[in-house]
C-alpha positions as CSV (number, residue, x, y, z in Angstrom):
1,X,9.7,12.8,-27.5
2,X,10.9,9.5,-25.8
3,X,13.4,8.0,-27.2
4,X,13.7,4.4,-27.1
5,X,16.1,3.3,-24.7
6,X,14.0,5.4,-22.0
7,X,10.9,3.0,-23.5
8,X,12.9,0.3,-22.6
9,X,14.3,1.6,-19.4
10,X,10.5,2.9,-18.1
11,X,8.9,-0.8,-18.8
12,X,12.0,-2.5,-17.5
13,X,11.1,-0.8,-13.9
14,X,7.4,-2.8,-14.1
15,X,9.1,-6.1,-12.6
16,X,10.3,-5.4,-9.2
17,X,14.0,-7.2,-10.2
18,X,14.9,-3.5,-11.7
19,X,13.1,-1.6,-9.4
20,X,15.4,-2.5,-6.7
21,X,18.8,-3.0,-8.8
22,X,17.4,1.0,-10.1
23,X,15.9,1.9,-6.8
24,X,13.5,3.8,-9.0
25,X,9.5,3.4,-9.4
26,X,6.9,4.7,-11.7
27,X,4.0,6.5,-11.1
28,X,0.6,7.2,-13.0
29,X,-2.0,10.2,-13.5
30,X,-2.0,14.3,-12.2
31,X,-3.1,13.6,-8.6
32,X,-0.9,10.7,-8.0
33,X,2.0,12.6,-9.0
34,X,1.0,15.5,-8.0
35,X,0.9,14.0,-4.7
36,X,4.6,12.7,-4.5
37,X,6.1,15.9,-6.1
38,X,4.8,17.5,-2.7
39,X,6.5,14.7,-0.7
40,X,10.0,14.3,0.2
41,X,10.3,11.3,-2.3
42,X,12.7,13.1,-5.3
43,X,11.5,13.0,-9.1
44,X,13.6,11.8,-11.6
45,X,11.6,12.1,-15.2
46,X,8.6,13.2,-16.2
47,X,6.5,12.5,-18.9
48,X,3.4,14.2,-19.7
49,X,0.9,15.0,-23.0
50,X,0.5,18.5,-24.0
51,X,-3.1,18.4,-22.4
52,X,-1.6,18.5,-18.8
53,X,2.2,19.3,-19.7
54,X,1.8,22.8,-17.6
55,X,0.5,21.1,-15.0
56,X,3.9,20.2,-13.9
57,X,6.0,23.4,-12.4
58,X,9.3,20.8,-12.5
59,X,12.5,21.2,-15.0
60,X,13.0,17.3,-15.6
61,X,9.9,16.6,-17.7
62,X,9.4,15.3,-21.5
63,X,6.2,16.4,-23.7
64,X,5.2,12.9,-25.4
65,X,1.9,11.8,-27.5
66,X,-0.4,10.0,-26.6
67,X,1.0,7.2,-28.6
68,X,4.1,7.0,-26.7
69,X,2.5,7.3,-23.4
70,X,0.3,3.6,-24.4
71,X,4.2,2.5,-25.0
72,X,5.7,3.4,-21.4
73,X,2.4,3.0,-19.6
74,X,2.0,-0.2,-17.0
75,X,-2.1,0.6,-17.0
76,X,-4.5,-1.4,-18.4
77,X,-5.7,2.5,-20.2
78,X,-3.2,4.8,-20.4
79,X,-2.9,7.9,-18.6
80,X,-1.5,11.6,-19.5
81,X,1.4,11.3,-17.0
82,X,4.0,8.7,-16.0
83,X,6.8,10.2,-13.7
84,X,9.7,8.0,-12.7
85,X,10.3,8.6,-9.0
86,X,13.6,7.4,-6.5
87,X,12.4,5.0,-4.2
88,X,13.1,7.0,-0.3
89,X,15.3,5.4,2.2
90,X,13.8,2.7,4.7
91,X,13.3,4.4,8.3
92,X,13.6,2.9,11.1
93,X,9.7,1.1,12.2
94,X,8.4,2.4,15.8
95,X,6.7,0.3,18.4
96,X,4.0,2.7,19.4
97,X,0.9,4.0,17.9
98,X,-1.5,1.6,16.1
99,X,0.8,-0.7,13.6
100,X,-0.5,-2.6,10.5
101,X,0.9,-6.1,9.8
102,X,0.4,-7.6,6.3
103,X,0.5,-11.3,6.2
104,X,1.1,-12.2,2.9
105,X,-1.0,-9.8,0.7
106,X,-1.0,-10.6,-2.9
107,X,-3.4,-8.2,-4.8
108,X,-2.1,-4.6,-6.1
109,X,-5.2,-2.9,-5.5
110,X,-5.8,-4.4,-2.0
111,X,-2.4,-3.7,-0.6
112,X,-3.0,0.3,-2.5
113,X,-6.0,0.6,-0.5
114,X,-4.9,-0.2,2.8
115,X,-1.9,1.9,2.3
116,X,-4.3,4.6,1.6
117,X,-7.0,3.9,4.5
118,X,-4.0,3.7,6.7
119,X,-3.4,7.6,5.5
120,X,-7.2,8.0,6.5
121,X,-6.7,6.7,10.0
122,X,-3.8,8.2,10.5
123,X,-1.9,4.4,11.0
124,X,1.7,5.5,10.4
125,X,3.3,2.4,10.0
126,X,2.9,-1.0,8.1
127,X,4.6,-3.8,8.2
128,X,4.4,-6.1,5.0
129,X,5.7,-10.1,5.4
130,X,8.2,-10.3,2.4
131,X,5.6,-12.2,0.6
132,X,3.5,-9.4,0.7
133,X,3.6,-8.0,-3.4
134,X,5.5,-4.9,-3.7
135,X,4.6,-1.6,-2.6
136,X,6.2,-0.2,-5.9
137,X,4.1,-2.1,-7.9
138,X,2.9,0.4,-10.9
139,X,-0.8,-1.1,-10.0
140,X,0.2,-0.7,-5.8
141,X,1.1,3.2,-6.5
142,X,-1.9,3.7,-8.2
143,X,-4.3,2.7,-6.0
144,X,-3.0,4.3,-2.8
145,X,-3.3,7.6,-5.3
146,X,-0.9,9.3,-3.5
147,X,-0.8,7.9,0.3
148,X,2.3,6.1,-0.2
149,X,4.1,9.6,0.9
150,X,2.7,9.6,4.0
151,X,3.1,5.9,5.2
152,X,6.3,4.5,6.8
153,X,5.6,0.9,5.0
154,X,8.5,-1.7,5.7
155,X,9.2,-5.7,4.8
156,X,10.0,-7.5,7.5
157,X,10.0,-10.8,9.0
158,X,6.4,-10.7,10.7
159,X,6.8,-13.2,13.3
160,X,10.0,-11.6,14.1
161,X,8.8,-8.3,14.5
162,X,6.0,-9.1,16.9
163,X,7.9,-11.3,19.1
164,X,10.1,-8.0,19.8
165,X,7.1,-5.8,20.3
166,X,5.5,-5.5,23.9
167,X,2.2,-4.5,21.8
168,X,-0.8,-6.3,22.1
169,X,-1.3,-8.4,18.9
170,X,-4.9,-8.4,17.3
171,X,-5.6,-10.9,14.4
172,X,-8.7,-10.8,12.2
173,X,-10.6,-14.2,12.3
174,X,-14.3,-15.7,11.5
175,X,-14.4,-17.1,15.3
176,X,-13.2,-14.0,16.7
177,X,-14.8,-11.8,19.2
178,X,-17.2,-9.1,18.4
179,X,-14.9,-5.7,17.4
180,X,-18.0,-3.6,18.8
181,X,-18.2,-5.1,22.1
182,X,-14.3,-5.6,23.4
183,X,-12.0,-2.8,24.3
184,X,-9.5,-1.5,22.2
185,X,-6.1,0.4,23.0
186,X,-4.6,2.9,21.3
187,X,-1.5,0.6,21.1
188,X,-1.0,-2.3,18.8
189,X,-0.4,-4.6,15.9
190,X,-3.6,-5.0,13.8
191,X,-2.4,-8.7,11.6
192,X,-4.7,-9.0,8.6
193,X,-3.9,-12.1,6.1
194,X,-4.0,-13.5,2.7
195,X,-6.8,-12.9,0.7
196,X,-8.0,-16.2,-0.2
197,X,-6.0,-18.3,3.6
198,X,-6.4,-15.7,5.6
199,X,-3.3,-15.5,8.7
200,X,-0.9,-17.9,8.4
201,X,-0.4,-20.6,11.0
202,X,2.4,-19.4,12.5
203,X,1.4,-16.0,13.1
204,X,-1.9,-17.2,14.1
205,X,0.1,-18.4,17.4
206,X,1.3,-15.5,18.2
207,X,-2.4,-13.4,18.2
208,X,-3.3,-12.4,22.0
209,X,-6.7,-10.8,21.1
210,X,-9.1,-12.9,18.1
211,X,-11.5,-9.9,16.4
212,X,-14.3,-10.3,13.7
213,X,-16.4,-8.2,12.1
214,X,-20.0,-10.0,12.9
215,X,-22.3,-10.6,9.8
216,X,-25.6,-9.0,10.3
217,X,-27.4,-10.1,7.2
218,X,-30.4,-13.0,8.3
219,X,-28.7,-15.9,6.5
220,X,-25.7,-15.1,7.9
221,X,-23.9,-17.2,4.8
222,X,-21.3,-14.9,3.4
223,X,-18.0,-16.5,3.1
224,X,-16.3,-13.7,4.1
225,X,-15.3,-10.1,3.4
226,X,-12.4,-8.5,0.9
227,X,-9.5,-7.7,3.3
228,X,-9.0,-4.2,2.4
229,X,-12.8,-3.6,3.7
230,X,-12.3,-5.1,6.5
231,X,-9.2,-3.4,7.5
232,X,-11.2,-0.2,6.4
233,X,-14.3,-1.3,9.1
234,X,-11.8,-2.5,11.7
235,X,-9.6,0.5,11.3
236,X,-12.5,2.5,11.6
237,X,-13.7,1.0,15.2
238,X,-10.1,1.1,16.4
239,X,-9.6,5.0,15.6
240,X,-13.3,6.0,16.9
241,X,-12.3,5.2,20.5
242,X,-9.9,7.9,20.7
């Protein structure tokens, strides 16, 4: 049974205000905790239904209805698990490999799925403008269904960041030049921007290599694609070379 002060302290950690004054986050459903309980990020509460109670080999868990679980929930449908989780210390960001920059992502489910097709890629590092939403968002969690373990993601001043890299910076724009046809290191900062303004003005300046994705469709009159696709397309071209 939850009691309900922990009702009140579970929903409270859905706004990002007492996530950080808690350093604690939630997460959702058997595989994404399942996922995190085999990471180094350390559990703090658990709360399951009787239908997947055993599931959990942990001494810190709660059996509660169904009922209470639509109470503490921060789905749209609730699931059969919610486990409140201690958010892992920052470590320090590299300036090798293939880095991700996030310029201002706003969406939940966009910024989950890069965060997981980064895990898929092997990209080991993103780096998320401080406008970018949170990556403890319940509906962020979610969606990376368990990749958030395996990602060193960080919030950073962007333009800051770059400007100390030696990296070659490469900035995803309509004009761009053809991904399939330039060459591609194994070394650099891939900037993707805001879903509906794309990269900002000032990081625009400070992109060395303009890439697109080219429509092949005969019209040719598609606005323009989500950004977690193309960062799944572009990610995919990047990694192929190697």
């Amino acid at each position: 049974m939850v009691s309900k002060n922990q009702i009140k302290w579970i929903t409270s950690l859905q706004l990002k205000k007492y996530r950080l004054e808690h350093q604690l986050f939630i997460a959702e459903g058997v595989k994404v905790i399942q996922e995190l309980l085999q990471s180094n990020f350390v559990l703090e509460d658990l709360f399951a239904t009787e239908e997947v109670f055993n599931s959990f080999s942990v001494k810190n868990k709660t059996v509660v209805t169904e009922a209470e679980m639509k109470k503490i929930t921060a789905l749209s449908s609730a699931s059969s698990c919610l486990a409140v989780f201690q958010m892992p210390k920052e470590t320090k960001s590299s300036n090798k490999g293939l880095i991700v920059a996030l310029d201002d992502i706003r969406d939940p489910g966009n910024l989950g799925t890069i965060i997981r097709l980064c895990d898929w890629f092997g990209i080991e590092q993103i780096i998320c403008s401080k406008e970018t939403v949170d990556v403890f968002n319940p509906k962020v969690v979610q969606a990376t269904m368990g990749s958030i373990a395996r990602v060193n993601i960080q919030y950073l001043d962007i333009k800051e960041f770059i400007l100390n890299s030696n990296l070659p910076i490469f900035g995803t724009f309509m004009d761009g030049q053809n991904i399939y046809s330039e060459d591609l290191p194994a070394d650099g900062i891939i900037v993707f921007g805001n879903e509906a303004n794309g990269i900002s003005a000032e990081i625009e300046k400070l992109v060395t290599n303009r890439i697109a994705i080219p429509r092949f469709g005969k019209l040719k009159k598609t606005e323009s694609l989500n950004v977690a696709t193309a960062t799944a397309i572009i990610l995919s071209e990047f990694c192929r070379r190697f």
